[in-house]
C-alpha positions as CSV (number, residue, x, y, z in Angstrom):
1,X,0.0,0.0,0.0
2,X,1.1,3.5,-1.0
3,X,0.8,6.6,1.1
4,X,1.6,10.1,1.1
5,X,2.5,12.2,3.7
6,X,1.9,15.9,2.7
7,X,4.6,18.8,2.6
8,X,3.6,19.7,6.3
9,X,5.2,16.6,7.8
10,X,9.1,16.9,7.9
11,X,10.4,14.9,5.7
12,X,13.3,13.5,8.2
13,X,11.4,11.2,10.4
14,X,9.5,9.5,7.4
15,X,13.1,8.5,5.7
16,X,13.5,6.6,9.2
17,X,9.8,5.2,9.4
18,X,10.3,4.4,6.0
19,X,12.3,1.6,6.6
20,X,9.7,0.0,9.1
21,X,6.4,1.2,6.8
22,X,7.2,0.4,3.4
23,X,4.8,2.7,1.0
24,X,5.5,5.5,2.6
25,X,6.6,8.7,0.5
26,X,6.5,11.6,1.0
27,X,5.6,15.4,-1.4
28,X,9.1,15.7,-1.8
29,X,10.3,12.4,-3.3
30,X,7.5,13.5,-6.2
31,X,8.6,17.1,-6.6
32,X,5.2,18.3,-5.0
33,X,6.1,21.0,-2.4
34,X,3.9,24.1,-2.6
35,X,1.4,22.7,-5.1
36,X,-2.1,22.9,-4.0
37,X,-3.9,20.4,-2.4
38,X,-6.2,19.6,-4.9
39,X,-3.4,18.9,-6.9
40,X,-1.5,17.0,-4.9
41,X,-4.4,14.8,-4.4
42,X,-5.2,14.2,-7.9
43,X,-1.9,13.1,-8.4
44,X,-2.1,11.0,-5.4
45,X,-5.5,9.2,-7.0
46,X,-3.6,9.0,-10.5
47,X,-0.7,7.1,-8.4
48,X,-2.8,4.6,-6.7
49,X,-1.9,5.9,-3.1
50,X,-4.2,4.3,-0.6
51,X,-4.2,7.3,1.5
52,X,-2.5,11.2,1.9
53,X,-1.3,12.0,5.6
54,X,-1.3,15.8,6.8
55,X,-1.8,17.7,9.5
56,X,-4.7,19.2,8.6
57,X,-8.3,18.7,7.3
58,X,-7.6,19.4,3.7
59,X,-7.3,16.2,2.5
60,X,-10.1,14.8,4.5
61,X,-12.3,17.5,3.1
62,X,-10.8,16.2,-0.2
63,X,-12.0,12.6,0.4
64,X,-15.1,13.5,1.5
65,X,-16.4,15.7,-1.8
66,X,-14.6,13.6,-4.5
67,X,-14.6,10.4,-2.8
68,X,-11.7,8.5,-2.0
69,X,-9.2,6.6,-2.8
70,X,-7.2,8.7,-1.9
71,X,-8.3,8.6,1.8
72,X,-6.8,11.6,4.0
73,X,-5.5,11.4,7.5
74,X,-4.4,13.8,9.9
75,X,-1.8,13.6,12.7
76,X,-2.5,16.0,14.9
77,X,-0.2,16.6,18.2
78,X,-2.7,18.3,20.2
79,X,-4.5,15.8,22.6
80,X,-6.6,18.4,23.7
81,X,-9.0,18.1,20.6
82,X,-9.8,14.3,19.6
83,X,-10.0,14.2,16.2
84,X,-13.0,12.3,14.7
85,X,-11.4,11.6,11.6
């Protein structure tokens, strides 16, 4: 399974989780930073990835109005605020 973790997630501590999660890649190994989210999406459908991982609701939002795959994630930090997601 393919996922990709959006532009907003460094880059770093996915090369390491990389070696235990194989599929992951990130908006930089595609040449992706600073397009939109609607792009990167689209191109994340054309490229079979099972789901995009972000830290916001974009990608979600995404899923929800176009349908997925892809599905979208977030990783949020803030325990304060479940996420229903």
């Amino acid at each position: 399974m393919r996922i990709l973790l959006d532009q907003n997630l460094s880059p770093k501590p996915i090369r390491k989780l990389a070696d235990i999660v194989p599929g992951l890649e990130t908006v930089y190994d595609h040449d992706l930073m600073g397009a939109s989210d609607r792009f990167i999406f689209d191109c994340a459908r054309s490229a079979e990835f099972a789901a995009v991982i972000s830290t916001d609701l974009d990608f979600v939002h995404l899923a929800e109005r176009l349908g997925p795959p892809p599905f979208g994630f977030v990783i949020s930090s803030n325990r304060t605020e479940p996420c229903c997601c």
